[in-house]
N, CA, C and O atoms as a printed pandas DataFrame, in Angstrom:
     atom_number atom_name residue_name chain_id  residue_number  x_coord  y_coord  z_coord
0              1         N          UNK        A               1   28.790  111.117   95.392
1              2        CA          UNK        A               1   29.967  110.717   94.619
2              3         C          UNK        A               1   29.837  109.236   94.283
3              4         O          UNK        A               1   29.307  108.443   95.062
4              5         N          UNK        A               2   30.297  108.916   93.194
5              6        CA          UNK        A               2   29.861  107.621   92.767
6              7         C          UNK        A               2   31.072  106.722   92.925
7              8         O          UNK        A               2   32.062  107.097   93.554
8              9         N          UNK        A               3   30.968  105.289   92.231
9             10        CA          UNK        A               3   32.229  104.187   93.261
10            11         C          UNK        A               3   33.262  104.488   92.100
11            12         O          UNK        A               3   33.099  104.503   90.880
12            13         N          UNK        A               4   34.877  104.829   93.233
13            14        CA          UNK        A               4   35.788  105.100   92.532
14            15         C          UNK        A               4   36.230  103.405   91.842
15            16         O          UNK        A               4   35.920  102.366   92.425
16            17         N          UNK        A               5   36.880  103.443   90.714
17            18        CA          UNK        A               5   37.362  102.363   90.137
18            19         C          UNK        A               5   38.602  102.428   89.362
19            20         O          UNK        A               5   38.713  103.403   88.619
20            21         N          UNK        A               6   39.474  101.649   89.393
21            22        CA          UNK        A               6   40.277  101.394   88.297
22            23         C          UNK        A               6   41.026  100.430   87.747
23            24         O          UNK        A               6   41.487   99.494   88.400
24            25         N          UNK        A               7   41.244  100.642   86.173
25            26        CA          UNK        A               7   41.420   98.951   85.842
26            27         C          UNK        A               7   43.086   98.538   85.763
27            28         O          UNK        A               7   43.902   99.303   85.250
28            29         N          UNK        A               8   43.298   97.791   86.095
29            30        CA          UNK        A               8   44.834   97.400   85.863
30            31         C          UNK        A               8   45.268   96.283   84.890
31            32         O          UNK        A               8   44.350   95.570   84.486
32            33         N          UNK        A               9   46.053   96.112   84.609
33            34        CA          UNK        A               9   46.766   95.123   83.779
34            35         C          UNK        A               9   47.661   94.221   83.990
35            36         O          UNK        A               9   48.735   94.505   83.459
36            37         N          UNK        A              10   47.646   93.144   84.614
37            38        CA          UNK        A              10   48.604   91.945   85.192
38            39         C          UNK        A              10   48.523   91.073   84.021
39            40         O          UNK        A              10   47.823   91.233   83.021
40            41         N          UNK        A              11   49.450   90.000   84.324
41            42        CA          UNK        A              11   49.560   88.583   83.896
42            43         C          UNK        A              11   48.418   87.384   84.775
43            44         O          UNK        A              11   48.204   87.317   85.985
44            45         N          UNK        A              12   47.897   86.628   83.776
45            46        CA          UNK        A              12   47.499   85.837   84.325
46            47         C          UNK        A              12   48.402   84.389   84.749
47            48         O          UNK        A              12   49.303   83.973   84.021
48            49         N          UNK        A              13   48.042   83.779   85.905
49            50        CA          UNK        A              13   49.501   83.063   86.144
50            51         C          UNK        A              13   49.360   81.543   85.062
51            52         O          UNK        A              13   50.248   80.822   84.608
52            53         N          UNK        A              14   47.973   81.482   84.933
53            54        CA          UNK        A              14   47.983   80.010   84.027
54            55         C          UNK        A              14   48.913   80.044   82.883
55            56         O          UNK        A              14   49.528   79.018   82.596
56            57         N          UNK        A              15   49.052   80.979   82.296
57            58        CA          UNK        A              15   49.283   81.395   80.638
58            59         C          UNK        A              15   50.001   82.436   80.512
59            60         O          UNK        A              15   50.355   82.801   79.390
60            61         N          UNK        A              16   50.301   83.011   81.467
61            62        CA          UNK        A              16   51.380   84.300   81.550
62            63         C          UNK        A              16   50.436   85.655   80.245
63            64         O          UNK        A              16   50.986   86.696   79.885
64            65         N          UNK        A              17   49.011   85.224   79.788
65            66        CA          UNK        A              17   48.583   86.539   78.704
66            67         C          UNK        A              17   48.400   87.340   80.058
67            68         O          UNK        A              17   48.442   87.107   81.266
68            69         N          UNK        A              18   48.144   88.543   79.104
69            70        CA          UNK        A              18   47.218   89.997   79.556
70            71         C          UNK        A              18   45.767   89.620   80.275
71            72         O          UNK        A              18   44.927   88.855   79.802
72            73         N          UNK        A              19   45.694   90.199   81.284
73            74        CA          UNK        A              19   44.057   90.191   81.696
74            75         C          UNK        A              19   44.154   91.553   82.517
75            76         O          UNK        A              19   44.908   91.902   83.425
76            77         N          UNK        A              20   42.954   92.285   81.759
77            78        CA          UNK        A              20   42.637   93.697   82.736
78            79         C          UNK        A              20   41.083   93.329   83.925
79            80         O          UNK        A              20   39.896   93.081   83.712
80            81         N          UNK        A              21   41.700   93.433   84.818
81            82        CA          UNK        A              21   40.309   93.868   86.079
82            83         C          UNK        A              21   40.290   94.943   86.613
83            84         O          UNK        A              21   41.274   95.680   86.670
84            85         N          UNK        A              22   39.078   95.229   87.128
85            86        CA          UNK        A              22   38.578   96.457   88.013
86            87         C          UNK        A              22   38.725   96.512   89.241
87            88         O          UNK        A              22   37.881   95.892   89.887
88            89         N          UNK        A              23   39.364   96.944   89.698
89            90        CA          UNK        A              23   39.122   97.295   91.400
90            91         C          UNK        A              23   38.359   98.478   91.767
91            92         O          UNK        A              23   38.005   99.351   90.975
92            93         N          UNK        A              24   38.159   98.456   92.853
93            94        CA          UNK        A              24   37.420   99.618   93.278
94            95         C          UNK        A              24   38.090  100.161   94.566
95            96         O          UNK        A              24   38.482   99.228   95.268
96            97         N          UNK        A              25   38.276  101.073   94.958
97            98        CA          UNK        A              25   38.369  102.238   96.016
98            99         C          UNK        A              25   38.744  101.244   97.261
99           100         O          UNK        A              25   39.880  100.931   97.618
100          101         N          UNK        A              26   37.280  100.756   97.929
101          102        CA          UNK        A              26   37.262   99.864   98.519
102          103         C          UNK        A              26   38.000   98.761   99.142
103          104         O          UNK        A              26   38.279   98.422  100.292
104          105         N          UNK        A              27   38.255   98.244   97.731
105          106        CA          UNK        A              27   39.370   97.118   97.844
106          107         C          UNK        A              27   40.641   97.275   97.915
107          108         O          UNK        A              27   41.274   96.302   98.323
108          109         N          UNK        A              28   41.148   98.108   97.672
109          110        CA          UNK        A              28   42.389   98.780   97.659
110          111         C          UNK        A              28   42.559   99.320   99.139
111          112         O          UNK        A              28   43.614   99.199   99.763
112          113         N          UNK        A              29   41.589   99.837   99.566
113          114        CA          UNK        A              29   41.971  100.519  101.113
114          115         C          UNK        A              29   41.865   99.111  102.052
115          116         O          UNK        A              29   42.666   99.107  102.987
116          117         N          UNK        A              30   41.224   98.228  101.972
117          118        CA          UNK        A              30   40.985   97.352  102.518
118          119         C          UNK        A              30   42.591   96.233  102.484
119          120         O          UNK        A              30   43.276   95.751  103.386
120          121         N          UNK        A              31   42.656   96.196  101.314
121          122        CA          UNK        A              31   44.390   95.523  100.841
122          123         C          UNK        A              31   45.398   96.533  101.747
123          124         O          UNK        A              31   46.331   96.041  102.383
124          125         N          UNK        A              32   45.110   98.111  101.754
125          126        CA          UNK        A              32   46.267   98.626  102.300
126          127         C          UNK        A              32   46.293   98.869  103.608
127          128         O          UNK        A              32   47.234   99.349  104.241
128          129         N          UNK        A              33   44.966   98.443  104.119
129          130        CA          UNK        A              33   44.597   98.571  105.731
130          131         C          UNK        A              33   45.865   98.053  107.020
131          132         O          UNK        A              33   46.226   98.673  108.021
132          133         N          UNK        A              34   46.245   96.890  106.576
133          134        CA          UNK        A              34   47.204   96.559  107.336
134          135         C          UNK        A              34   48.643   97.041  108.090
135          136         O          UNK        A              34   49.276   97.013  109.145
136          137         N          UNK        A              35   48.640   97.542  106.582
137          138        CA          UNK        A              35   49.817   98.624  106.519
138          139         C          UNK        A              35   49.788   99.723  107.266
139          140         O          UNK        A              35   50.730  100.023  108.000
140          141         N          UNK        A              36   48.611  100.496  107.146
141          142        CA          UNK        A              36   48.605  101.929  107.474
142          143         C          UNK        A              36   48.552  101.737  109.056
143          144         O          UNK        A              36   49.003  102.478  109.928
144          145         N          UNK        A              37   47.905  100.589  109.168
145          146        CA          UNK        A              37   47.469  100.702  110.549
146          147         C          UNK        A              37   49.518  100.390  111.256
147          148         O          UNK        A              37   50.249  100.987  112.046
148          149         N          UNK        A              38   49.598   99.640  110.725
149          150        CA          UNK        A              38   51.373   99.561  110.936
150          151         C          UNK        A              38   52.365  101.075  110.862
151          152         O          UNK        A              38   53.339  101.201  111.604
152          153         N          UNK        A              39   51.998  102.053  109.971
153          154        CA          UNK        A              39   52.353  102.970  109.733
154          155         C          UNK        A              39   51.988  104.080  111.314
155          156         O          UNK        A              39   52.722  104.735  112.054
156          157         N          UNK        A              40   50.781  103.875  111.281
157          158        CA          UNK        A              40   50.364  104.536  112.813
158          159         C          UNK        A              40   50.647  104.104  113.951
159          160         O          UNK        A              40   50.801  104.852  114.917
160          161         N          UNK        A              41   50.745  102.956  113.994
161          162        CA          UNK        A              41   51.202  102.238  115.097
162          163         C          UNK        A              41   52.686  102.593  115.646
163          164         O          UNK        A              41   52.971  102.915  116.800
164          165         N          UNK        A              42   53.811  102.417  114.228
165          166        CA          UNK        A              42   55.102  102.831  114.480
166          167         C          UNK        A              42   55.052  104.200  114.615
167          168         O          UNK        A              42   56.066  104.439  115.271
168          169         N          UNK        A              43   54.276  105.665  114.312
169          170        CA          UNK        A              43   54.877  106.532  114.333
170          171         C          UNK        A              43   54.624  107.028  115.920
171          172         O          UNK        A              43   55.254  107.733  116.708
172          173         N          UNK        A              44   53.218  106.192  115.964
173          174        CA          UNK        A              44   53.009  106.230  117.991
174          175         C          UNK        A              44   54.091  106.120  118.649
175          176         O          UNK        A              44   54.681  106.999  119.277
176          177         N          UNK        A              45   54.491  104.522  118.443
177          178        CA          UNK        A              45   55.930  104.289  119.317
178          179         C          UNK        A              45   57.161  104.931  119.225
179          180         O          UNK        A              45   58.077  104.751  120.027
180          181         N          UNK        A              46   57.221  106.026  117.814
181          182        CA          UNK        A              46   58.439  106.395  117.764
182          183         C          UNK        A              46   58.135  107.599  118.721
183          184         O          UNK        A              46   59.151  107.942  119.326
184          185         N          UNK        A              47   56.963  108.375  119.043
185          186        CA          UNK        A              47   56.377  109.492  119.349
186          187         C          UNK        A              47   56.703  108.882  120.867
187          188         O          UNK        A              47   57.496  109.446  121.621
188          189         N          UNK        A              48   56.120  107.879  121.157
189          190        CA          UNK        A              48   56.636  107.757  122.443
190          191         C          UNK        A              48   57.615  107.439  123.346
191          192         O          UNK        A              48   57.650  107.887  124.492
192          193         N          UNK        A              49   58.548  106.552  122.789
193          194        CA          UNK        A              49   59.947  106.236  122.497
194          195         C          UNK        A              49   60.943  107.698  122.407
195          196         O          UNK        A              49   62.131  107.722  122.730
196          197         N          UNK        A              50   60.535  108.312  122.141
197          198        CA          UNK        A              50   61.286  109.681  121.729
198          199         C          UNK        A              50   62.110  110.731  123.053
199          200         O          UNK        A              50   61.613  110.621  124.174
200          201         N          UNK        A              51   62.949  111.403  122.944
201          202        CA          UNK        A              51   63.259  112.216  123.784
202          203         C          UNK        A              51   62.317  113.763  124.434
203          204         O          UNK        A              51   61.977  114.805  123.874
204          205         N          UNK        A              52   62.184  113.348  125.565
205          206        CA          UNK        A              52   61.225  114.952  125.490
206          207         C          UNK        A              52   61.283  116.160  124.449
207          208         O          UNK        A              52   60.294  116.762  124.030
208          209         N          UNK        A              53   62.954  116.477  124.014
209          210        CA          UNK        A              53   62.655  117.566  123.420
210          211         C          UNK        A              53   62.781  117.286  121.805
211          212         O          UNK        A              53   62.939  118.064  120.864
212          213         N          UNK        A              54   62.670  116.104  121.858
213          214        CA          UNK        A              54   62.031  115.776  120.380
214          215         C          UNK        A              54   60.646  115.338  120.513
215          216         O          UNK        A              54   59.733  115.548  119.715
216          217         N          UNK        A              55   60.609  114.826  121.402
217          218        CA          UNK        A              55   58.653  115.324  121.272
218          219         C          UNK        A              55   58.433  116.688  121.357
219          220         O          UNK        A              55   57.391  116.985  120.773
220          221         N          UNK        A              56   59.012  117.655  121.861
221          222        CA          UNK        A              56   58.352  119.009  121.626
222          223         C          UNK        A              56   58.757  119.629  120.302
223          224         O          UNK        A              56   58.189  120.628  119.860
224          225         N          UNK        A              57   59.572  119.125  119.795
225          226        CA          UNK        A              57   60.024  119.752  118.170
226          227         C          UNK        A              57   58.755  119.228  117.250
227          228         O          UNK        A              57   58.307  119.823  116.270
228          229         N          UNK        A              58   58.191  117.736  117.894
229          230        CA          UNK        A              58   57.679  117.265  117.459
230          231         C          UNK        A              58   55.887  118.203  117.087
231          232         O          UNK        A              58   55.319  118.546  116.051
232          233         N          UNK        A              59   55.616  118.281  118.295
233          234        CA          UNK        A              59   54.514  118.745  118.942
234          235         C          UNK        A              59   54.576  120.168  118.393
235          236         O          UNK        A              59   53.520  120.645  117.979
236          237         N          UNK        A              60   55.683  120.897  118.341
237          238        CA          UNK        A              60   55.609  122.495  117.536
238          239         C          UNK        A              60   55.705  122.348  116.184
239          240         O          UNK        A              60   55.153  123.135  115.416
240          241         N          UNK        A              61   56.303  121.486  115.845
241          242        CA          UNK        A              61   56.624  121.291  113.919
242          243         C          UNK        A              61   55.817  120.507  113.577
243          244         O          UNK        A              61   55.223  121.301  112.847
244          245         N          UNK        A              62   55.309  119.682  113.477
245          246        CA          UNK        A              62   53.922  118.594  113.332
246          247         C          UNK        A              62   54.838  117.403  112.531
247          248         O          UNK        A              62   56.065  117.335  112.452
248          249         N          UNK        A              63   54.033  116.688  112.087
249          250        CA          UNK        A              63   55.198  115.503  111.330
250          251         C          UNK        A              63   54.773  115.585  109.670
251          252         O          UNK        A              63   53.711  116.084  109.297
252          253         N          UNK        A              64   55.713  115.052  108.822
253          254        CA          UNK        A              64   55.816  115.874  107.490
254          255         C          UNK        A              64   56.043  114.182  106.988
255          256         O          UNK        A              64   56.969  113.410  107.237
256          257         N          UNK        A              65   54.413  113.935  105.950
257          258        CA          UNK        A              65   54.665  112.964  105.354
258          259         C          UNK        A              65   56.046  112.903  103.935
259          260         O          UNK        A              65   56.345  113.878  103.246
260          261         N          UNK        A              66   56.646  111.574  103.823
261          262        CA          UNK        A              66   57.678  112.262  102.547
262          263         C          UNK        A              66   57.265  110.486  102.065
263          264         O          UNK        A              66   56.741  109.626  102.772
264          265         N          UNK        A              67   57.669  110.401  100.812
265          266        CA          UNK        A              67   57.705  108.863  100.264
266          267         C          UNK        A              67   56.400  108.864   99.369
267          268         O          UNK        A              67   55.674  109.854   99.265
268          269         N          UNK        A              68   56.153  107.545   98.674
269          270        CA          UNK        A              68   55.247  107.674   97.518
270          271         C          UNK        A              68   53.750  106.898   98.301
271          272         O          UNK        A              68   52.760  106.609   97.630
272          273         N          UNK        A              69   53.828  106.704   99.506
273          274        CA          UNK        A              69   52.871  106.331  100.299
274          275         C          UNK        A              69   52.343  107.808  101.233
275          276         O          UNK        A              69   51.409  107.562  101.996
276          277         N          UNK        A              70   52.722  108.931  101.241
277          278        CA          UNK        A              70   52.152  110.178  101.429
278          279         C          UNK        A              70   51.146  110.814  100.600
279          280         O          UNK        A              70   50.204  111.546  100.906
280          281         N          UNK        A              71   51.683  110.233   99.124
281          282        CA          UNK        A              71   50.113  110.326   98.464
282          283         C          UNK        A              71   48.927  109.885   98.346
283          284         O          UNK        A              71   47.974  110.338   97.712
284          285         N          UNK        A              72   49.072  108.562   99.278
285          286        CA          UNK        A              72   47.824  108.044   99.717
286          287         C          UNK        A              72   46.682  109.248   99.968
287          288         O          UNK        A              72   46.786  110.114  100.837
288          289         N          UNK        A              73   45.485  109.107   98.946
289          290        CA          UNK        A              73   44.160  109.814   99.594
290          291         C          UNK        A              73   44.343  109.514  101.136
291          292         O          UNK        A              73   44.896  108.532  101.631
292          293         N          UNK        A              74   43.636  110.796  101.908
293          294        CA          UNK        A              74   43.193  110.632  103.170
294          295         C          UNK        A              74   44.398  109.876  104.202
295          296         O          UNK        A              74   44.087  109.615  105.364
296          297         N          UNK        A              75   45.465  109.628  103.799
297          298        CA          UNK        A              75   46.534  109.353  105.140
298          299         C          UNK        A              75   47.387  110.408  105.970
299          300         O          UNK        A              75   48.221  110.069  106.810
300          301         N          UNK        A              76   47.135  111.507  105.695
301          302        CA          UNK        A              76   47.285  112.810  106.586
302          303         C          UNK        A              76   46.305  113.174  107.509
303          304         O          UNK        A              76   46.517  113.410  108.699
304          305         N          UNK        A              77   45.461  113.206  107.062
305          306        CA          UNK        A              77   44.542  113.375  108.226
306          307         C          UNK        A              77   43.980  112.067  109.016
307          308         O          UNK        A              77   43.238  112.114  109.996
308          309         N          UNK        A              78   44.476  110.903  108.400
309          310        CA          UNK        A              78   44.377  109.324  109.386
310          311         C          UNK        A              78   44.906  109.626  110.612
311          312         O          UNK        A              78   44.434  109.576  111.748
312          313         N          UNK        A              79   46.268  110.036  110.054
313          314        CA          UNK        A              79   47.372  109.934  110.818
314          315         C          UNK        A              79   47.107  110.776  111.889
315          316         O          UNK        A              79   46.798  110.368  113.009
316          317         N          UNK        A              80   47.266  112.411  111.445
317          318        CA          UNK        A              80   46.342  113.343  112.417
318          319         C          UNK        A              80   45.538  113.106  113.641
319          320         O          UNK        A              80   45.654  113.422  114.825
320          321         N          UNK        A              81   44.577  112.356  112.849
321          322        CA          UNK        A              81   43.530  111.974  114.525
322          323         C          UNK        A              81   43.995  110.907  115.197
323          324         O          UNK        A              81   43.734  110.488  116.325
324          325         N          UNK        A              82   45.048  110.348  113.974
325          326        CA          UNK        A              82   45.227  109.185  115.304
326          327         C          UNK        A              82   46.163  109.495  116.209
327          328         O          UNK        A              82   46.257  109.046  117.351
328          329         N          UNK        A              83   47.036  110.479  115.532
329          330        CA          UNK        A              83   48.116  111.233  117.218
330          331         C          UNK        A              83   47.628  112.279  117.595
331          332         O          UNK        A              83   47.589  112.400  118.819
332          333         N          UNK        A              84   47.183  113.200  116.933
333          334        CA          UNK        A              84   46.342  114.009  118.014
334          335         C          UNK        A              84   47.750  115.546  117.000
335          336         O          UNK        A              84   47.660  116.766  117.136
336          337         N          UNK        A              85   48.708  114.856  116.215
337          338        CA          UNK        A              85   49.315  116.375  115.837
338          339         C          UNK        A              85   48.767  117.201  114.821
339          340         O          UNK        A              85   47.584  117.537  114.762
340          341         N          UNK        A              86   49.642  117.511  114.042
341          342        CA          UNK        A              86   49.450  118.104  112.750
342          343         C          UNK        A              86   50.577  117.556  111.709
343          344         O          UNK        A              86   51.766  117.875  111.718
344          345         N          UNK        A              87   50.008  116.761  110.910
345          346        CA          UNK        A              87   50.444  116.121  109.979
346          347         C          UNK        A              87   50.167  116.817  108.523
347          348         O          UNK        A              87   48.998  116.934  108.156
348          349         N          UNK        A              88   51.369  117.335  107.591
349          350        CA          UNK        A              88   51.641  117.398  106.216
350          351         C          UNK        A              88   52.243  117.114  105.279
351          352         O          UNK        A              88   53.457  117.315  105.240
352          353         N          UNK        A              89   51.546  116.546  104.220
353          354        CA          UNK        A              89   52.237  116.056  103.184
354          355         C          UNK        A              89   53.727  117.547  102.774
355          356         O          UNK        A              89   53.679  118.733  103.100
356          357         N          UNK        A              90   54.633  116.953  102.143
357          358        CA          UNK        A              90   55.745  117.113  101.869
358          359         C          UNK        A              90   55.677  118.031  100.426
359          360         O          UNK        A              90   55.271  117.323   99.505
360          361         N          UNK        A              91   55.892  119.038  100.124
361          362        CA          UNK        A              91   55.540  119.627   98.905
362          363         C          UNK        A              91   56.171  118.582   97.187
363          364         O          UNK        A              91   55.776  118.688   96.026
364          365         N          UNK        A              92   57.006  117.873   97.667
365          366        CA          UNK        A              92   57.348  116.731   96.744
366          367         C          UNK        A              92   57.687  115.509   97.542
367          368         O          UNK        A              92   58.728  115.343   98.178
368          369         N          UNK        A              93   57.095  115.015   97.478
369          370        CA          UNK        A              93   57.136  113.433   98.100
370          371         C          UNK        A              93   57.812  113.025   98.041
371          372         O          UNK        A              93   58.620  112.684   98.905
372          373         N          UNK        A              94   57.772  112.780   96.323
373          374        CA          UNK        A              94   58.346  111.844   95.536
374          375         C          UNK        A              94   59.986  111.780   95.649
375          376         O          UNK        A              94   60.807  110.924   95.980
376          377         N          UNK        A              95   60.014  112.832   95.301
377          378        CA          UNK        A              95   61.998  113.116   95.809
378          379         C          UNK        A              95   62.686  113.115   97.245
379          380         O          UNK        A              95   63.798  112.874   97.715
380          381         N          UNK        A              96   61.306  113.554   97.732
381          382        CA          UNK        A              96   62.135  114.066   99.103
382          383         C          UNK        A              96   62.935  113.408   99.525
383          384         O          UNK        A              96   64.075  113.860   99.628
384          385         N          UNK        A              97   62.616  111.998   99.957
385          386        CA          UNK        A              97   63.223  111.067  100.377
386          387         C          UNK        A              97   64.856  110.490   99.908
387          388         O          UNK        A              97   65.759  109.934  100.534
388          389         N          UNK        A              98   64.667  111.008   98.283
389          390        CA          UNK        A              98   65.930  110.956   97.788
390          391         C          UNK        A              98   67.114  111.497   97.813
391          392         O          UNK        A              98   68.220  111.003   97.593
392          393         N          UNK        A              99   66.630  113.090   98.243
393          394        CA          UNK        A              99   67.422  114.025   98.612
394          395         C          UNK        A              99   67.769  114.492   99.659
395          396         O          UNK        A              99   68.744  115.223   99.826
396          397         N          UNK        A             100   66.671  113.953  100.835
397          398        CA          UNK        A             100   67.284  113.541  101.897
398          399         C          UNK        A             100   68.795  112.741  102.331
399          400         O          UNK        A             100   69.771  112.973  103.046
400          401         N          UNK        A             101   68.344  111.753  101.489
401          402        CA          UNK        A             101   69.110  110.529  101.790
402          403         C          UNK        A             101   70.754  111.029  101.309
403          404         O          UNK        A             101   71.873  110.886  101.803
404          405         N          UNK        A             102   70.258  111.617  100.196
405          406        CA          UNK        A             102   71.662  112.282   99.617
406          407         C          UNK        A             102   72.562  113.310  100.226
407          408         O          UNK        A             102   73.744  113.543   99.974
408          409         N          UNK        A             103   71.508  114.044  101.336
409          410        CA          UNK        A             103   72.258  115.225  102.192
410          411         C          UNK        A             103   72.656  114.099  103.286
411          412         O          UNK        A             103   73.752  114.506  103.670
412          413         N          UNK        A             104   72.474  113.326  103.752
413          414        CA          UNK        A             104   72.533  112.543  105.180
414          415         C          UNK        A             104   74.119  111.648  104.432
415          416         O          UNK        A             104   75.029  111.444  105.236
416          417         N          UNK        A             105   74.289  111.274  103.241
417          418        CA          UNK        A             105   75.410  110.504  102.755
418          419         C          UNK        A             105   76.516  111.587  102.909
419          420         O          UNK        A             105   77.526  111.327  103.564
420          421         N          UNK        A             106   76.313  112.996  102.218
421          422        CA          UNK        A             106   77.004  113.923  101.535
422          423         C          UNK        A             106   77.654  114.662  103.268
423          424         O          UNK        A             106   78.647  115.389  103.270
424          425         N          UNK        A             107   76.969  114.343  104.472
425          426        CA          UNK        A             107   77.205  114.563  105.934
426          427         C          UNK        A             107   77.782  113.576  107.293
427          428         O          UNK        A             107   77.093  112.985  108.125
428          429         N          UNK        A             108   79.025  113.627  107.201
429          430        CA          UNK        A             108   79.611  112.144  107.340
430          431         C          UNK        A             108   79.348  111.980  109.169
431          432         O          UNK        A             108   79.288  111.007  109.922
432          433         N          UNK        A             109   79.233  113.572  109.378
433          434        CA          UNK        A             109   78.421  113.733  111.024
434          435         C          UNK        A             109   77.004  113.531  111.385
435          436         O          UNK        A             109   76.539  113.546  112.525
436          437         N          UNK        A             110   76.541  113.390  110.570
437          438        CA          UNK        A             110   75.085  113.102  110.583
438          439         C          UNK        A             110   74.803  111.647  110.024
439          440         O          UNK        A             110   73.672  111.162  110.055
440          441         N          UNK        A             111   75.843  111.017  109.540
441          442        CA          UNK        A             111   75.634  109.814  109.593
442          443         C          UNK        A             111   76.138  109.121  110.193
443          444         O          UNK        A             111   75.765  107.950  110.114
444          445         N          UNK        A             112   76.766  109.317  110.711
445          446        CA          UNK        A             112   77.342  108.197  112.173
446          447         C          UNK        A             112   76.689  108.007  112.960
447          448         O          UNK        A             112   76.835  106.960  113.590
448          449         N          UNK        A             113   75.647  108.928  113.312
449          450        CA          UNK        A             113   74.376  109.046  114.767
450          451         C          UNK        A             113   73.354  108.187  113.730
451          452         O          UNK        A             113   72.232  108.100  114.229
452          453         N          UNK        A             114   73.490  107.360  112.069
453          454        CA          UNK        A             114   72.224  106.789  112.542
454          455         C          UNK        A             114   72.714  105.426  112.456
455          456         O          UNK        A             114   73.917  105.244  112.644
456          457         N          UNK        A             115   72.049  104.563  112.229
457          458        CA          UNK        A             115   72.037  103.222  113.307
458          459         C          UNK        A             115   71.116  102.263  112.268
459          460         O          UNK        A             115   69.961  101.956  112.563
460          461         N          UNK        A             116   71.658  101.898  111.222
461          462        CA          UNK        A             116   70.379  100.924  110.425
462          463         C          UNK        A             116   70.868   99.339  110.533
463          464         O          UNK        A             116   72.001   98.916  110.300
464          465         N          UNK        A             117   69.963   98.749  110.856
465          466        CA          UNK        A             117   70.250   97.181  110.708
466          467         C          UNK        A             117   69.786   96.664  109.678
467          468         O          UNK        A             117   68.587   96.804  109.438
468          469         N          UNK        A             118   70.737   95.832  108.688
469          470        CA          UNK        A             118   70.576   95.137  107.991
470          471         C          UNK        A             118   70.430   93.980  107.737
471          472         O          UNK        A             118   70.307   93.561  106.586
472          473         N          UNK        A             119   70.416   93.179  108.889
473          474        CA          UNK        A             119   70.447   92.155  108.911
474          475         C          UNK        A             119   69.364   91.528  109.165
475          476         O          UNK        A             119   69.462   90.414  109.681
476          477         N          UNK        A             120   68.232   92.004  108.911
477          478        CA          UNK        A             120   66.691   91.520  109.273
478          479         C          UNK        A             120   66.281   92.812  108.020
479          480         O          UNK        A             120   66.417   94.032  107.934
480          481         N          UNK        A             121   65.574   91.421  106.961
481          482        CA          UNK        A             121   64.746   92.262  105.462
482          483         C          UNK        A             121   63.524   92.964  106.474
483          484         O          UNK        A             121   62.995   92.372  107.415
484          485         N          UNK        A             122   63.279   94.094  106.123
485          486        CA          UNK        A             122   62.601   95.418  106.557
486          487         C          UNK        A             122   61.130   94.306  106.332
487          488         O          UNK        A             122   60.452   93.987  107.309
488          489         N          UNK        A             123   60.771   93.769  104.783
489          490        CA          UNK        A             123   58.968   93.351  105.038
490          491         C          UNK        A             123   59.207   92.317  106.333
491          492         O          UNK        A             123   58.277   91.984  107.068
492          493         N          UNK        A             124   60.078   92.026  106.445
493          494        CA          UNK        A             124   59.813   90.737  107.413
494          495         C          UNK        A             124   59.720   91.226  108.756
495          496         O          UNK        A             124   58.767   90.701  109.333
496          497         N          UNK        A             125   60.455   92.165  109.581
497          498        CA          UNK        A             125   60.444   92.773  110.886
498          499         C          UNK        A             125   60.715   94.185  110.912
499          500         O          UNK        A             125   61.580   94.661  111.647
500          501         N          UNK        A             126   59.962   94.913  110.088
501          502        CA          UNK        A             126   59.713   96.571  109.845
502          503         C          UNK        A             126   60.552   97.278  111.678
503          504         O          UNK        A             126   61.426   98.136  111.804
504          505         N          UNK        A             127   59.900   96.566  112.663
505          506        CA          UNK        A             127   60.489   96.898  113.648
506          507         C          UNK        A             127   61.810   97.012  114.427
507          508         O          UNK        A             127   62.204   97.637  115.412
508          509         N          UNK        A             128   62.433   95.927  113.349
509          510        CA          UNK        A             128   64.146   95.693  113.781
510          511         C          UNK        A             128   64.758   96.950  113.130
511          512         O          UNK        A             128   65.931   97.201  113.403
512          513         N          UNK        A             129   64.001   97.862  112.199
513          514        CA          UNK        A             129   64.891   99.074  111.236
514          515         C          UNK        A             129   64.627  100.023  112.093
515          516         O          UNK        A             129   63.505  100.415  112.413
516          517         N          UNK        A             130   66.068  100.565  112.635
517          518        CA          UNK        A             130   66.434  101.499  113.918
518          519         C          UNK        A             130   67.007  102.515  113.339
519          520         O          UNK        A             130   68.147  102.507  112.875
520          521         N          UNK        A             131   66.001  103.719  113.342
521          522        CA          UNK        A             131   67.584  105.205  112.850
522          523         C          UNK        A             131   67.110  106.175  114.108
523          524         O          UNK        A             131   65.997  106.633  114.366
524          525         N          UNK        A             132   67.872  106.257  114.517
525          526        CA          UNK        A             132   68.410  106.849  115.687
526          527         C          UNK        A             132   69.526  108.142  115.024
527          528         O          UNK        A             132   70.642  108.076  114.508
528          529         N          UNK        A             133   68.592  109.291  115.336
529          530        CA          UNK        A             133   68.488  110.620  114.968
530          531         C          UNK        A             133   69.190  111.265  116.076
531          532         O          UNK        A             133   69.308  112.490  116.102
């Protein structure tokens, strides 16, 4: 298989024109490395952090990627070996999350049990954002 590539289209900051470059595969996983590894890291601690019998819901139902970072090539099965479950993408990603969010508003008992802090921006301490299920 030959090197994946693709070109994008930004501003350049001198002059605010058009400039298209190439990235490659590579560079992109390498840019998103940080992250994912953050992504695995938290779903460890939530895995371990967890109540026994939500680790066993866990452990029988596997965990179900949802969001527009589930379409990441190859982050289902990252994830996979790195907990040891069974991890699947979400048959729509893209929404899920939306319509989630919309049954959890539209459920005034199911939203009282969760617990979000706002007061610390999520890029800055990803770890201070608490939902307690």
């Amino acid at each position: 298989m030959g090197r994946q590539t693709l070109e994008i289209v930004g501003k350049r900051l001198a002059d605010g024109g058009a400039q298209a470059i190439t990235l490659e595969a590579t560079e992109i996983c390498e840019a998103l490395e940080p992250a994912i590894t953050g992504i695995i890291d938290g779903v460890r601690r939530a895995i371990e952090d967890s109540q026994p019998d939500v680790t066993a819901d866990i452990y029988h139902t596997g965990i179900i990627l949802t969001g527009g970072g589930a379409l990441l090539t190859g982050l289902a099965q990252r994830l996979q070996s790195a907990v040891g479950l069974p991890v699947v993408v979400a048959d729509d990603p893209l929404t899920t999350v939306a319509v989630g969010g919309g049954r959890l508003l539209n459920n005034p008992l199911k939203l009282q049990r969760a617990a979000i802090r706002e007061d610390v921006p999520v890029w800055q301490a990803s770890e201070e954002l608490v939902v307690n299920w």
